[in-house]
Every structure is written in structure tokens, then in C-alpha cells.
C-alpha positions in Angstrom: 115.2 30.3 -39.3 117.2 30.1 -36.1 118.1 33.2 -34.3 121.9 33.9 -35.7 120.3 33.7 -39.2 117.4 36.1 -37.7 119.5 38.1 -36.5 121.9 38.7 -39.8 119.3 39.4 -41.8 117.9 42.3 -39.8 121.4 43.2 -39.5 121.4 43.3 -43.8 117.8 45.5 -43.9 119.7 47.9 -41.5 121.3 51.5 -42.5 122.3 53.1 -39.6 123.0 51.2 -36.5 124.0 51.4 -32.8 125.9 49.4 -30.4 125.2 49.6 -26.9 126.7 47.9 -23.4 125.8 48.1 -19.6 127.2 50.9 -17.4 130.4 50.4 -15.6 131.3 48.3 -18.7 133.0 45.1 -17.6 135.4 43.5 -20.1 132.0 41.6 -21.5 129.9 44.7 -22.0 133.2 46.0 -24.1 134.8 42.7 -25.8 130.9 42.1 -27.1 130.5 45.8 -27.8 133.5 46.1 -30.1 133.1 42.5 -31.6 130.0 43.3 -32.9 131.5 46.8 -34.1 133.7 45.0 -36.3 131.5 42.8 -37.6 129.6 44.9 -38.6 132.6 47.3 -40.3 133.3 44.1 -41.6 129.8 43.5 -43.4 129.8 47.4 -44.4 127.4 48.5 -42.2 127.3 52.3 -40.5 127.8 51.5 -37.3 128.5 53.6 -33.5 128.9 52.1 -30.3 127.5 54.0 -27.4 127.9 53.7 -23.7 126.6 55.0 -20.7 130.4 56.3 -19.1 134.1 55.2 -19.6 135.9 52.1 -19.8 138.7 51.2 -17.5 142.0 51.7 -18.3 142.9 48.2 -18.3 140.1 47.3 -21.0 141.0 50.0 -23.8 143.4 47.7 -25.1 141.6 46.8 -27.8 141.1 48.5 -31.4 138.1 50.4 -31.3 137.3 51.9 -27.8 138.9 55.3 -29.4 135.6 55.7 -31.1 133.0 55.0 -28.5 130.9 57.6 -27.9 130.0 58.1 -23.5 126.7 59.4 -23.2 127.8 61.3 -20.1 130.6 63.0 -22.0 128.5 63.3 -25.2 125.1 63.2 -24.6 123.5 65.1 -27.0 125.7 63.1 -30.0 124.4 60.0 -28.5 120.9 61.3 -28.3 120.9 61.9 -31.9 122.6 58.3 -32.5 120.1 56.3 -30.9 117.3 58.7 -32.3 118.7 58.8 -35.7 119.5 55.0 -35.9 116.9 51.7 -37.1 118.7 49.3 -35.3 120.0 49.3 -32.0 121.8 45.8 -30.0 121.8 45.4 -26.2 125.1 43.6 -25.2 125.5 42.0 -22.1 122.5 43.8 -20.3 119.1 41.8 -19.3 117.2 45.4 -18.3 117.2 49.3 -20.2 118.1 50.4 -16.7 121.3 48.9 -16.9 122.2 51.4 -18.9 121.2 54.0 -16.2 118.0 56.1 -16.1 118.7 58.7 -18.6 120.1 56.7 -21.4 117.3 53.8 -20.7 114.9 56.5 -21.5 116.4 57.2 -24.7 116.9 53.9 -26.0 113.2 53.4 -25.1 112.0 56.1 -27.1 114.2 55.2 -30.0 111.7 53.8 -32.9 114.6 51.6 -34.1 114.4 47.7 -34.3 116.0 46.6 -31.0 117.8 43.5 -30.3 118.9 41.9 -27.4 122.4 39.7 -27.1 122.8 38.8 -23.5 123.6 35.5 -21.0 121.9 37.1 -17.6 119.6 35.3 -15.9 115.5 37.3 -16.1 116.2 39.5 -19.1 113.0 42.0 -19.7 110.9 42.1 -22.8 112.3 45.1 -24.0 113.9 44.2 -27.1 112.1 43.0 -30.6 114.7 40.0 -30.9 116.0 38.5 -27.4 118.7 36.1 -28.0 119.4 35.6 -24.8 121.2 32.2 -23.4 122.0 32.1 -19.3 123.8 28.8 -20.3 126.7 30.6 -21.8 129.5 31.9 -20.0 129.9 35.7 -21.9 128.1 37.4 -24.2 131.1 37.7 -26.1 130.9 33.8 -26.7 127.2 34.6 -27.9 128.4 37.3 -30.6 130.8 34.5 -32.2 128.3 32.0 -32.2 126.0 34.1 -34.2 129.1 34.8 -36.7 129.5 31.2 -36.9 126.2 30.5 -37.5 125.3 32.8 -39.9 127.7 31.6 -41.9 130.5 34.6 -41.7 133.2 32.9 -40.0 135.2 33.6 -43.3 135.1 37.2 -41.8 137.2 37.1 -38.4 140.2 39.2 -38.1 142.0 40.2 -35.5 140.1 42.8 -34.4 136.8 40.9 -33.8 138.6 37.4 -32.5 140.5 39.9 -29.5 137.1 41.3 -28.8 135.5 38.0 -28.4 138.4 36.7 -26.4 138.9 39.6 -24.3 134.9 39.0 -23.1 135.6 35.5 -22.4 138.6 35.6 -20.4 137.2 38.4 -18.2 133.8 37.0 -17.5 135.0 33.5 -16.9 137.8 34.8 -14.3 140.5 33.5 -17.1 138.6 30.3 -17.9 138.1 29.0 -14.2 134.1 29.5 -13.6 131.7 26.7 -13.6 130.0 28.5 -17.0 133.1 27.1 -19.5 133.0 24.4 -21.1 134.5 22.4 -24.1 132.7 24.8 -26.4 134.4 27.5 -24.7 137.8 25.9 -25.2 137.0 25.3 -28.9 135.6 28.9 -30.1 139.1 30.1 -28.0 140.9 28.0 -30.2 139.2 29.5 -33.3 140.0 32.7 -32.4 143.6 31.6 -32.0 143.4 29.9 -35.4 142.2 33.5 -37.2 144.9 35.6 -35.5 144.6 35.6 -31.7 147.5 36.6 -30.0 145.9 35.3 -26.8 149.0 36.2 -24.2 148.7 39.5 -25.8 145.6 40.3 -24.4 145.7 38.4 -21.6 149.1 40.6 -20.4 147.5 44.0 -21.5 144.2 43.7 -19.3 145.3 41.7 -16.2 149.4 42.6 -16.0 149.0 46.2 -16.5 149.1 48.0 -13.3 149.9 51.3 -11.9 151.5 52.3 -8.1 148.0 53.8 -7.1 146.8 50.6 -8.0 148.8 48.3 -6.1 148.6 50.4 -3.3 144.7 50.6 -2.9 144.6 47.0 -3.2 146.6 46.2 -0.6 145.0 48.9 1.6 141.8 47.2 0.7 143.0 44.2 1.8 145.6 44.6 4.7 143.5 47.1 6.7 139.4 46.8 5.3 139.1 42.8 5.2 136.6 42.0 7.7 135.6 37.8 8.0 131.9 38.2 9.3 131.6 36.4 12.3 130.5 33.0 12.4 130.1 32.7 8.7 132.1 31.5 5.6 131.7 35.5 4.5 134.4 38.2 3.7 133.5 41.7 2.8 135.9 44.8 1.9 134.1 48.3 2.4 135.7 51.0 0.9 134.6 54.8 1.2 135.3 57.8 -1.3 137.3 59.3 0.7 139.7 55.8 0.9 139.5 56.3 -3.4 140.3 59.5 -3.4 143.4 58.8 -1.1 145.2 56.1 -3.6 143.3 58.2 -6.9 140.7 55.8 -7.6 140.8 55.2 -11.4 138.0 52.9 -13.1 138.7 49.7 -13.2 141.2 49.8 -10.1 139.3 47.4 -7.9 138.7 44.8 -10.6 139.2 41.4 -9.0 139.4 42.5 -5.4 136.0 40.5 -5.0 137.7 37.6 -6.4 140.7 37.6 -3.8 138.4 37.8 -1.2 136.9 34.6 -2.5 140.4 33.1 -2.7 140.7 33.1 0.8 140.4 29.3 2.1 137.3 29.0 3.9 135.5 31.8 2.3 132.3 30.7 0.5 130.4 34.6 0.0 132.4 37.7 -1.2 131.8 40.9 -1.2 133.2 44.5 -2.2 131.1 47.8 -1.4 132.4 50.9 -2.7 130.6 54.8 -2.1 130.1 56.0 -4.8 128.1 59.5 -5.9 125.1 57.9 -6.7 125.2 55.5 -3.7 127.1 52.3 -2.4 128.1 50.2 -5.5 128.2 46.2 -4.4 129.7 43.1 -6.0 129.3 39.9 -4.7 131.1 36.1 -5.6 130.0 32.7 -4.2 131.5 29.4 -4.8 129.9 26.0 -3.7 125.8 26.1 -2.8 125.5 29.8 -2.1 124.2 31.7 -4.8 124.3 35.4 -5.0 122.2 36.8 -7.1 118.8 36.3 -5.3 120.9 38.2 -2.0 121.4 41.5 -4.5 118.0 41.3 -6.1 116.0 41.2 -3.1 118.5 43.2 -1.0 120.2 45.6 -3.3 118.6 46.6 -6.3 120.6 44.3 -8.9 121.0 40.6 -9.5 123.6 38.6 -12.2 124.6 35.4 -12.3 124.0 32.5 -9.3 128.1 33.0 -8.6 128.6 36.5 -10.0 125.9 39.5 -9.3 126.2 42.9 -8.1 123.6 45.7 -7.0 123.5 49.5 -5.8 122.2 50.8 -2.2 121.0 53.6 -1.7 122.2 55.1 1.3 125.8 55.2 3.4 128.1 52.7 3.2 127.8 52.2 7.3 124.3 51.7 6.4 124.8 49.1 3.4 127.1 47.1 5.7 124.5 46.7 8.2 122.0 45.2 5.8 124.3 42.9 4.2 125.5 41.3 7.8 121.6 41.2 8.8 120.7 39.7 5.2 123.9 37.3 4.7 122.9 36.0 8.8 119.4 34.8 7.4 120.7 34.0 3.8 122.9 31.3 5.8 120.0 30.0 7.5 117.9 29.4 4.6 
């Protein structure tokens, strides 16, 4: 049996399950989230999705989000969720830590059947299913192919193909990464075939601004862009006090890494933000420099070779520091 049809048939044995997606949910973590909702609505299972915190403003576009349940608004209902449920999926997270330390430890003790759906590289053994495929540009993409192959296709709608799409277009940077391929293309044009109002989407989550918005982004970039000296390496540092000033919403600085990367010349990006819990760090690469070994073995995370991100824990004049020291023997490698 391949893994799709594994997977559907634990799906079938289940009564009560729960979907769950990284914190800081990217448009991934919630386009796989909510597409695995559906389907399962759509199958007539009893089914919650549960996150660690909020999804940005942008990204609540989509049918669905009204019912997710935050575990750091409603932690004792999500408690009782994961507790209560025999089945549990992982979307779009390689680790239980993504999830942050107090909900990891919940899903952990949960007795339920776990399974993991994921395309980040080094996932953990922490799931009873791992269907897991680094080869595939979005989770999302992962969550059709298991409808396709488990013979449901019959069951997309609307609601699961803008799911699907809206995890696609987001985690390929609107189909321009390295990771898409023909396959890509083709599922897309499923999804337009069973409904897809593609532009729809596309407007509601990229085209969708507000002043504040605007403004810190042109701060960011007019007056915190700093090309590191001698190397192909931008970096945009912003401090709480800098969000606070243009009221930093979730979700606002979205991209930013990406411009950075835009600029001609510029092979390593990168975006620190302090936050409460420490300095929060994205990173892009383009070419031969891959980022994901610079924020696993500098910065507590990791991702993709093009794509990662990490936390450090300490000021943001600090965090600076180690990146410039890092990134200077990174290029001599």
C-alpha cells in the first residue's frame, strides 16, 4: 500500500481528529492546514485545526481560518483537543518544537495516532506515519497528491483547491523557486479545473495592503538596508521599537526578505526582527549559497537550501554581530 492509501485509511479508522501547523503560520502551514480541514469535512470526519498563535491578516482569506482554534488564545480548549483526539496531522513542520515548547509538549503526550505531512529537509521521528518529501515545493502540493492518490479527487471543491493553491503560490514565491516544476503547473491547473478562482487568491494575499504596511516597508528599506561589506549579502534589522512605530501587524514584513534578494548583485538575504522571545531571522539565497546549514548551526532553525529561518536568543545588536562574523566564514567555505 503506498503512503496516500496509508494514510486514508487511518484517516477512515479515525473519530475525532486534529489538524495542526507550525508557529508563525506561513501561507503553507495554513493552505495545508485548511486543505486537509476540508477534506476531511468532506469525508465526514470530526475534525479541529489548532495552532500555536494567529494568522496574518493577509492569509485569512480563505474559508475556514474563522474556526481555528490558537493555543495561546485558547489553550485549555486545545489541550483538551489534542488530548481528546486519536488522530493528530503535522503540516508543514519537520520537528514538535516548531510548534513552540508548550504546545510540542502537548502534542507529545497526546496518545493519538500521529502523522506527519511535510517537504523540510531532516524531519524528526516523531510521528507514526512520516510522509515526508523535500523534493516537493509545499506541503500543500503534498496534501493534493494524497487526494489524488487515494482516489478522492471526485471530492475537490472550492474550498480545498484555494487551500492547496494558496500553499503553493506562497511557498514557491508565486511559482518562481527552483522547487516547481511541471507537476506543479499541472496540479495548479486541476485546481483551476474544480473551481479555482486563481487571481482571486492571488489579489487577496499579495494586493492587500494597509498604510502602516507600506510605510514600514519602506522604512525597512530606505533607512535599515545595510549591503555587508565585501560580500554579495544584504540584511534589514528591525527592532520592536521600529514595529511598534508603523503598528507591526503579523504578516507585515512578508516578502521583505525577498526584495532584499531582488537587489542585483545580492546572492544572501536576510531579515532580523526583535521580538519578545528573542530576535526572529529569515534568510534567502539564490545561486550556490545555501542557507539553511548558516541558521541551523548559527541560529537555532534550518528550512530549505534557499529558504530557512532561525531564532537568536539575545539583542538584535548581538544577532547582527554573529551573522556578519558567520556569513564572513560561510563565504570562505
Amino acid at each position: 500500500m503506498d503512503i496516500q492509501n496509508q494514510i486514508f485509511s487511518e484517516i477512515l479508522a479515525a473519530n475525532n481528529i486534529v489538524v495542526t501547523a507550525h508557529k508563525g503560520p506561513d501561507g503553507d502551514a495554513i493552505g495545508s492546514a485548511l486543505a486537509m480541514f476540508h477534506f476531511l469535512n468532506a469525508v465526514s470526519k470530526s475534525v479541529s485545526v489548532c495552532l500555536p498563535d494567529d494568522v496574518a491578516h493577509n492569509l485569512k482569506c480563505l474559508n475556514g481560518t474563522d474556526q481555528i482554534l490558537l493555543f495561546d488564545k485558547n489553550t485549555a480548549t486545545v489541550k483538551e483537543k489534542l488530548s481528546q483526539a486519536d488522530l493528530i496531522f503535522c503540516m508543514d513542520y519537520n520537528a514538535p518544537d516548531r510548534l513552540g515548547s508548550e504546545m510540542a509538549i502537548e502534542l507529545q503526550h497526546s496518545k493519538a495516532r500521529k502523522i506527519l505531512i511535510d517537504h523540510h529537509p531532516n524531519p524528526k521521528e516523531f510521528c507514526d506515519v512520516m510522509y515526508s518529501d523535500i523534493t516537493c515545493c509545499s506541503t500543500a502540493q503534498l496534501v493534493y497528491e494524497l487526494i489524488e492518490k487515494s482516489n478522492n479527487k471526485e471530492l475537490l471543491n472550492k474550498d480545498i483547491c484555494e487551500a492547496i493553491y494558496l500553499g503553493i503560490v506562497t511557498d514557491t514565491g508565486s511559482f518562481r523557486f527552483p522547487s516547481v516544476t511541471f507537476r506543479t503547473h499541472e496540479i495548479v491547473s486541476e485546481l483551476i479545473k474544480h473551481g479555482l478562482k486563481h487571481h482571486i487568491v492571488h489579489e487577496q494575499v499579495f494586493d492587500t495592503n494597509s498604510i502602516d504596511k507600506l510605510k514600514l516597508r519602506g522604512y525597512a528599506i530606505a533607512d535599515k538596508l545595510e549591503i555587508i561589506a565585501g560580500l554579495p549579502v544584504g540584511l534589514i534589522t528591525l527592532s520592536k521599537a521600529e514595529l511598534m512605530r508603523f503598528n507591526y501587524q503579523n504578516g507585515d514584513t512578508d516578502g521583505l526578505v525577498n526584495t532584499i534578494l531582488s537587489i542585483a548583485g545580492i546572492e544572501v538575504a536576510c531579515l532580523m526582527m526583535e521580538k519578545n522571545d528573542g530576535v526572529k531571522i529569515s534568510f534567502r539565497s539564490k545561486g550556490n549559497y545555501f542557507v539553511n546549514d548558516l541558521a541551523s548551526k548559527n541560529f537555532n532553525g534550518g528550512g530549505h537550501k534557499y529558504a530557512a529561518g532561525g531564532i537568536f536568543y539575545g539583542s538584535l545588536d548581538e544577532a547582527s554581530l554573529v551573522l556578519k562574523k558567520t556569513i564572513n566564514e560561510y563565504f570562505l567555505i
